[in-house]
C-alpha positions in Angstrom: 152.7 -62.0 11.7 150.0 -62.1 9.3 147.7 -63.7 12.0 148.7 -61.5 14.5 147.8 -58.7 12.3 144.4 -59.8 11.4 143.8 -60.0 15.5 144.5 -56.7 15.7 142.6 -55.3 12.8 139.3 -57.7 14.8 140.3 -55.9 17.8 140.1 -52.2 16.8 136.8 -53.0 14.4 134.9 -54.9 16.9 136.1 -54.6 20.7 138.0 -51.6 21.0 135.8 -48.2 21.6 135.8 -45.2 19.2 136.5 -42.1 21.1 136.8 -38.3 20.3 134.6 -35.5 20.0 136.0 -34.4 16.3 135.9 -36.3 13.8 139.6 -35.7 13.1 140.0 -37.7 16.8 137.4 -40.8 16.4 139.6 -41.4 13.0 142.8 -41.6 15.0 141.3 -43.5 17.9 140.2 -45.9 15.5 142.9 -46.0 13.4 146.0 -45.2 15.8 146.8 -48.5 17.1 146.4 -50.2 13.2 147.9 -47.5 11.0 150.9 -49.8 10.6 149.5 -52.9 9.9 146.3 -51.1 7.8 147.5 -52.0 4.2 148.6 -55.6 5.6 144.9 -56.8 7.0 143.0 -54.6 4.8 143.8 -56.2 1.6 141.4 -58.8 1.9 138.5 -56.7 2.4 138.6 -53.5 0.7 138.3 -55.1 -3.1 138.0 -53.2 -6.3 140.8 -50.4 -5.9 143.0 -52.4 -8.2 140.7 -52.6 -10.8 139.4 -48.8 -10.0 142.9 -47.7 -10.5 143.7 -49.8 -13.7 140.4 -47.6 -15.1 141.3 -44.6 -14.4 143.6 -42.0 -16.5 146.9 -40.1 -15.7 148.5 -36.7 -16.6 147.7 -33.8 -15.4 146.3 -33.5 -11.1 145.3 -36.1 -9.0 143.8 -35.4 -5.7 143.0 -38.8 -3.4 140.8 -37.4 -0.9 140.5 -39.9 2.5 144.1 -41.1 1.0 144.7 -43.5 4.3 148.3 -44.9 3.9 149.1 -44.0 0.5 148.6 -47.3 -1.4 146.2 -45.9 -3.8 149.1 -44.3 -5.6 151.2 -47.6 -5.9 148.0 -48.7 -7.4 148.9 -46.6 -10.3 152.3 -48.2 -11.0 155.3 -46.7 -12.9 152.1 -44.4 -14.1 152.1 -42.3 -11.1 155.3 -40.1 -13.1 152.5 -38.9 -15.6 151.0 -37.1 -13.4 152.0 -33.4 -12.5 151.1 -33.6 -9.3 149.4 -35.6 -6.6 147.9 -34.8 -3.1 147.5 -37.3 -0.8 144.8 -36.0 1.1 143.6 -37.7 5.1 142.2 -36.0 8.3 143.7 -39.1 10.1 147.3 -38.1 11.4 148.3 -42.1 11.9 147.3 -42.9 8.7 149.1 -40.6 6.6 152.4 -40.4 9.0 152.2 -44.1 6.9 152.0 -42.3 3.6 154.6 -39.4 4.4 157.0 -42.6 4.5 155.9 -43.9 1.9 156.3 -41.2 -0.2 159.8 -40.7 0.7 160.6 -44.4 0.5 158.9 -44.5 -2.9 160.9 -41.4 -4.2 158.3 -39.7 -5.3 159.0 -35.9 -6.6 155.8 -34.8 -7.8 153.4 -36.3 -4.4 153.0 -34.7 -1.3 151.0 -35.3 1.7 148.5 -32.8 3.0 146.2 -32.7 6.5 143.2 -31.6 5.6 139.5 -32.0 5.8 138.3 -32.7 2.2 134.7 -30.9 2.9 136.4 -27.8 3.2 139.5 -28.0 0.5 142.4 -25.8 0.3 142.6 -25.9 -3.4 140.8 -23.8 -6.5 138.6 -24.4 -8.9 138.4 -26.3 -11.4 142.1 -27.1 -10.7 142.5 -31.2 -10.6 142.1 -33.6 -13.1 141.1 -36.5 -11.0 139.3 -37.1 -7.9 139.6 -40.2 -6.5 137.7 -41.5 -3.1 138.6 -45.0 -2.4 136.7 -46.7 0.9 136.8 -43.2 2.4 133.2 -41.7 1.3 131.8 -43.7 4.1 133.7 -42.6 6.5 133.0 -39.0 5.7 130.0 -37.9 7.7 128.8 -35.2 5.3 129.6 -37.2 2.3 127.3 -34.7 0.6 129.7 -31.8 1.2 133.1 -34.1 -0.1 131.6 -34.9 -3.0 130.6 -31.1 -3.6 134.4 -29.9 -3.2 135.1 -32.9 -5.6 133.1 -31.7 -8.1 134.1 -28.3 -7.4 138.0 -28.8 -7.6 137.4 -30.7 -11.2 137.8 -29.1 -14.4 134.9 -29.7 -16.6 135.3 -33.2 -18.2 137.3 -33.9 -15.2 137.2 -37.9 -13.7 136.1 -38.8 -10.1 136.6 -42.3 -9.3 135.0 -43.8 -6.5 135.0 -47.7 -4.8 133.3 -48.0 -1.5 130.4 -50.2 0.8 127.3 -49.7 -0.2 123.6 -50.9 -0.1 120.8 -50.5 -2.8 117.7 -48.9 -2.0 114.9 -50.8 -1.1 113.4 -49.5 -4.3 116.4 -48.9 -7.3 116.1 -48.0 -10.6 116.0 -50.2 -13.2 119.6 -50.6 -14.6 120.9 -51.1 -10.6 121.2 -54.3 -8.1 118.4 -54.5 -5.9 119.6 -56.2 -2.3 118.0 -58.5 -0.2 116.4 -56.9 3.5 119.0 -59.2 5.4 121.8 -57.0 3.2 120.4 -53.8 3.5 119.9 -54.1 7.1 123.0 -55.9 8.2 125.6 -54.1 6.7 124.7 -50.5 8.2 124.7 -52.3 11.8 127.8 -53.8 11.5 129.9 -51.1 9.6 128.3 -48.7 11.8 130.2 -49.7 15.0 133.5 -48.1 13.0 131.9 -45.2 11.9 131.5 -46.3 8.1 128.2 -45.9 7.0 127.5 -47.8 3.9 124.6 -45.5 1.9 121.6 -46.5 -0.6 122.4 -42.7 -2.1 125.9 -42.9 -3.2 125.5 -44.4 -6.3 122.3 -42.5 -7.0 123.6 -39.5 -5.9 127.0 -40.3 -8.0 124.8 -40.9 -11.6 123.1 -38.0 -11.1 125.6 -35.3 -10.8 128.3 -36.8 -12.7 128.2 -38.0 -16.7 128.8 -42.3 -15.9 131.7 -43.8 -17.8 131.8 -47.1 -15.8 129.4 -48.6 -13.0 130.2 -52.2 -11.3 128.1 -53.2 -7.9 129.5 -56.5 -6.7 130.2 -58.6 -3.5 133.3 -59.6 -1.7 134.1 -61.5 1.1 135.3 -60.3 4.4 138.1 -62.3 6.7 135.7 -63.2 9.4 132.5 -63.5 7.8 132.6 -66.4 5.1 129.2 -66.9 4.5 128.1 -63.6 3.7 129.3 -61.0 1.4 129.1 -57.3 1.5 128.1 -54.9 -1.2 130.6 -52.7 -2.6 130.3 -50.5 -5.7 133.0 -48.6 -8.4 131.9 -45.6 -10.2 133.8 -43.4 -12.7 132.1 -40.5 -14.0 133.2 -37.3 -15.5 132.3 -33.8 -14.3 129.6 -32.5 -16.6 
């Protein structure tokens, strides 16, 4: 099962075609025929949530905003009950019909799924907690405008966590990894055939409008690459 799994996840990255004229519908013809094997072959690739989530504090609002399937919040253990409410926030329909079960399987009485586009938010100011974006940032083609509604929905001394792809720039500053040409050229070609768009500005862009509390860059491996690794980055900053 596992194998066939990880066939169909190389499938949908690599052969199948990305159609739609919304962004809503290229995230559900990409991730329509996966949503229910997503958590299963994506566990070997998308590293650093658990360790985001063990960072990050509880109690009062979360919003997770490109929630997927809902694993984030399992993330959190027993811990998720802190929090006084949590919106599971995805444009992708497929993905969260997966977290709509799995918030009724969990039992959970203070998380609820919403449909939503998180550039244009239907919640108030200053009015969550945390903000969380896990592997979703570079999926969002104006990334610019997310991370503005992140900021904001916050209260001041609010957290935003973050864990994504990423390249340096060719030129970073001083305290940051500086990645080879082969990295910073490969990984935007290959993401790019999914629509994920791994950025030199996100952690720039994420020290400069948010007080830093923790920054890691680091590699991981993907499944069918094993002599390469790909950049990815976690950031936890506070709304200044």
């Amino acid at each position: 099962m596992a194998a066939l799994s990880q066939l169909k996840l190389l499938y949908h990255c690599v052969l199948s075609p990305i159609r739609g004229e919304t962004h809503q519908e290229r995230l559900d013809s990409f991730y329509g025929g996966q949503a229910e094997h997503y958590d299963a072959t994506r566990n070997k690739m998308l590293h650093g949530r658990e360790d985001l989530f063990a960072s990050l504090p509880t109690g009062g609002d979360w919003l997770d905003l490109g929630c997927g399937t809902g694993r984030n919040a399992t993330l959190f253990g027993e811990r998720i009950a802190e929090f006084n409410s949590v919106q599971l926030v995805d444009l992708s329909e497929s993905l969260l019909g997966v977290a709509k079960r799995r918030i009724d399987e969990q039992g959970w009485q203070n998380v609820r799924p919403v449909h939503a586009d998180v550039t244009k938010l239907d919640a108030a100011d200053n009015s969550a907690d945390l903000v969380t974006f896990a592997y979703s940032l570079t999926m969002i083609p104006d990334w610019f405008a997310a991370l503005a509604e992140a900021t904001r929905v916050l209260r001041p001394g609010g957290t935003l966590g973050v864990v994504d792809f990423y390249v340096s720039r060719k030129h970073p500053a001083d305290d940051r990894h500086k990645h080879s040409w082969f990295t910073r050229s490969f990984w935007p070609v290959w993401f790019a055939n999914d629509n994920v768009h791994p950025s030199p500005d996100h952690l720039p862009y994420l020290a400069n409008h948010f007080e830093p509390v923790e920054v890691h860059e680091q590699m991981g491996k993907l499944p069918w690459i094993p002599l390469i690794r790909t950049p990815y980055y976690r950031f936890v900053g506070r709304k200044k």
